[in-house]
C-alpha positions as a printed Julia matrix, in Angstrom:
225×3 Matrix{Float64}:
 102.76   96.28  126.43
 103.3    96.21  122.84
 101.31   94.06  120.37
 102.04   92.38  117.61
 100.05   93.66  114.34
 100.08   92.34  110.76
 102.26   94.85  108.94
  99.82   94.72  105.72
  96.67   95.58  108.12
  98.43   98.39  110.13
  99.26  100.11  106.58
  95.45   99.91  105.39
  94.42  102.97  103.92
  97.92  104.37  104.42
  99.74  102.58  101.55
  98.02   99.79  101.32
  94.6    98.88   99.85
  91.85   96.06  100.63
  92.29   92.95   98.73
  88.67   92.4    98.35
  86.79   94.96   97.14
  82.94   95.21   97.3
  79.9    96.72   99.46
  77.4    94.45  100.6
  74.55   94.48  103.26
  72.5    92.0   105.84
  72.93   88.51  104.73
  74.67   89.62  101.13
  77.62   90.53  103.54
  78.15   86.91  105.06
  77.64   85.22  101.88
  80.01   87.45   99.79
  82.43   86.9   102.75
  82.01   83.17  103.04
  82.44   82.76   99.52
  85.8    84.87   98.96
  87.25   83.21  102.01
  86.52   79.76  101.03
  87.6    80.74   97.04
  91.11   82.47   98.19
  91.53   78.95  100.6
  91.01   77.04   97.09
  92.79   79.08   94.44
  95.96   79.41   96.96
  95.48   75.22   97.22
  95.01   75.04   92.98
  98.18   77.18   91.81
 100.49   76.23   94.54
 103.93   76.15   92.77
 102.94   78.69   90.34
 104.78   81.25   92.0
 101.47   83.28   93.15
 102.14   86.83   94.51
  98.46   87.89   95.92
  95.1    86.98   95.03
  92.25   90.35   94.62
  88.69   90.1    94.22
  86.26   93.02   92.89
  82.79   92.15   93.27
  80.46   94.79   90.8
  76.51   93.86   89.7
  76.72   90.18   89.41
  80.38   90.12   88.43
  83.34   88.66   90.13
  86.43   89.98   89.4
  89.61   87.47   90.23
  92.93   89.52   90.03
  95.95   86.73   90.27
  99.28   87.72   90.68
 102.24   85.46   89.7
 105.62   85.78   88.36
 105.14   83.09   85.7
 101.39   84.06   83.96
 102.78   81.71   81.4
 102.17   78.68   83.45
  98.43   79.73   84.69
  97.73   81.21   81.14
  98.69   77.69   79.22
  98.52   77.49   75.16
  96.48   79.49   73.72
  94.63   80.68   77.05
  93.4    77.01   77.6
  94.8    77.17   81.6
  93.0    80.45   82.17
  89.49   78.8    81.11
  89.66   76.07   82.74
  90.62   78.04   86.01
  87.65   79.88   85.17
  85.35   76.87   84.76
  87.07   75.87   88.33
  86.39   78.58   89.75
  82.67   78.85   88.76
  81.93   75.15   90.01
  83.54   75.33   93.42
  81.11   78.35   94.14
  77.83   76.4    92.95
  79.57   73.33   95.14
  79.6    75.5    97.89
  75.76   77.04   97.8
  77.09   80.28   96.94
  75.71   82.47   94.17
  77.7    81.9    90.96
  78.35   84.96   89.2
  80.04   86.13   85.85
  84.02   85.4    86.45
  86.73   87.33   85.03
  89.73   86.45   85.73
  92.93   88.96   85.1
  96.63   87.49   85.22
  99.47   90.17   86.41
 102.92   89.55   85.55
 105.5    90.5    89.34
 108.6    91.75   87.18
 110.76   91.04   90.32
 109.88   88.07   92.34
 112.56   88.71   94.22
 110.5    91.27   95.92
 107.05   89.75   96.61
 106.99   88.14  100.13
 104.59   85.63   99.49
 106.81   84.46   96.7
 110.05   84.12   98.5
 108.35   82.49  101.08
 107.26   79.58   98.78
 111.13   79.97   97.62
 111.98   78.71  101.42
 109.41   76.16  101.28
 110.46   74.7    98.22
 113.87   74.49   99.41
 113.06   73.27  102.57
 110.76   70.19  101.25
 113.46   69.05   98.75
 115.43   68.62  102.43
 117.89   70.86  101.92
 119.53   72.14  105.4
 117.5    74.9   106.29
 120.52   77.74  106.99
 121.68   76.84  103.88
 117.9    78.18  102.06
 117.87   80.89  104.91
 121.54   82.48  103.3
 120.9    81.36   99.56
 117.41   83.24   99.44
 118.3    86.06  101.63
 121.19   86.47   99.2
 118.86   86.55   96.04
 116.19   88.67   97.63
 119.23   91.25   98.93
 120.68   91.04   95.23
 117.53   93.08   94.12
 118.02   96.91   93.92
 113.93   97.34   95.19
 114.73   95.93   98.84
 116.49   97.53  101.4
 115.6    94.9   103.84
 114.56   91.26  104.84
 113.84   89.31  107.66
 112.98   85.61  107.38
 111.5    83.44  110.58
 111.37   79.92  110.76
 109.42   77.68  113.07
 109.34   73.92  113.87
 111.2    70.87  113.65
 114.12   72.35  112.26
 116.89   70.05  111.43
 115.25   66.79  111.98
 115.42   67.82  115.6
 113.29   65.83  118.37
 112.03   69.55  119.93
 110.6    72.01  117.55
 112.66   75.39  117.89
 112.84   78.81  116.27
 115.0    80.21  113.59
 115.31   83.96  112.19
 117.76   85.49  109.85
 118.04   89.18  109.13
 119.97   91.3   106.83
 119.7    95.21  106.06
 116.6    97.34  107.64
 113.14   96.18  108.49
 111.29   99.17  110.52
 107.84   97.62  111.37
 106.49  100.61  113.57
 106.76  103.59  110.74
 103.87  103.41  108.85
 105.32  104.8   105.39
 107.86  101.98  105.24
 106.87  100.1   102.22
 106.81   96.24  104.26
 105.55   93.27  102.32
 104.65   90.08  104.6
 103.48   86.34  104.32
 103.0    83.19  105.97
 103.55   80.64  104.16
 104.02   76.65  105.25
 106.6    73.69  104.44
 105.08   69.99  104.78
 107.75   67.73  106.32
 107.62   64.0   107.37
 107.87   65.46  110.72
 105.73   67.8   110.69
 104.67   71.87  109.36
 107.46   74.18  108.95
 106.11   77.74  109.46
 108.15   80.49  107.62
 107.29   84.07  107.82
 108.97   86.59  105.59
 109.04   90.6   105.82
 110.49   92.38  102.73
 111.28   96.16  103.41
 111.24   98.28  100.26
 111.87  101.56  101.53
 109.74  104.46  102.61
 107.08  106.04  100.8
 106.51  109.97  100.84
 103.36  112.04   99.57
 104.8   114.49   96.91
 101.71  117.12   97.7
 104.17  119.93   95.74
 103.3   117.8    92.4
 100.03  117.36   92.99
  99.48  120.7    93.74
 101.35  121.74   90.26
  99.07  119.25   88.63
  95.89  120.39   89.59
């Protein structure tokens, strides 16, 4: 029987790399868990609409690295890096609201050149589209089209699952176009979940993004050393 696997866990330490990174023991471990779990939850609820791309976090000797990702820093940033302190100031209360140990933040702000490429933020794209009640084939072929427009992706897949259409039994819709190989593990395949609020009730959309494959040149490195 096959199984089902998240496409950015089966490519850990492959091509892909943790999104929290720290080392922890005994009861350190829960807390540090407990507290980026419950700050990703909050952050993802604070900058919905900002276009967000993935949230890191680096943990080092009472430091807490925040590493957002967005294709509009201008809007988190604000005038004259007033948005970016408060977030900070945010950021540093929810922990102390939550009993966890407040460290030094520092947050970083990385500018996603093409959006168009980023799962998580064409999946917000859908959601957007599909909470302004526009009919949902209609944001299916308009943001397949943009996403297939950029020279990056190869490939894109987009599921949809609920009420669709302001039907009375909740049903399932998916649109593909171009190549999405989930099984080879040097295809380069982003993924997200991401959710539309209706009057009716949650939307779920899930988006792959296939941007090719990605080969080890060990001839260069080998020149290099």
């Amino acid at each position: 029987m096959s199984k089902v696997v998240h496409p950015f866990a089966h490519r850990l330490g492959i091509l892909r790399d943790w999104r929290h990174r720290w080392y922890a023991q005994g009861k350190q471990y829960q807390e540090y868990l407990r507290a980026d779990i419950l700050l990703r939850e909050f952050l993802y609820r604070e900058l919905r609409g900002m276009y967000i791309g993935g949230i890191e976090l680096e943990r080092g000797n009472g430091n807490l690295r925040v590493i957002i990702k967005t294709s509009r820093p201008g809007v988190i940033i604000g005038r004259s890096g007033e948005g970016s302190i408060k977030l900070k100031n945010k950021i540093t209360t929810f922990l102390a609201s939550k009993g966890a140990s407040v460290p030094e933040v520092k947050l970083d702000i990385e500018e996603i050149r093409s959006p168009e490429s980023s799962a998580a933020i064409v999946a917000y794209m859908v959601a957007e589209g599909l909470e302004k009640r526009m009919p949902f084939r209609r944001v299916l072929k308009q943001t397949i089209e943009k996403v297939m427009a950029n020279r990056d992706v190869k490939g894109v897949r987009i599921t949809l699952g609920g009420m669709l259409g302001g039907g009375s039994m909740s049903r399932v819709e998916t649109l593909k176009k171009g190549r999405v190989p989930l099984q080879t593990f040097r295809s380069d395949i982003d993924f997200y979940r991401e959710r539309a609020n209706l009057p009716l009730g949650v939307i779920g959309i899930k988006v792959w993004i296939y941007k090719g494959e990605v080969f080890a040149d060990k001839q260069t490195k080998k020149d290099a050393k």
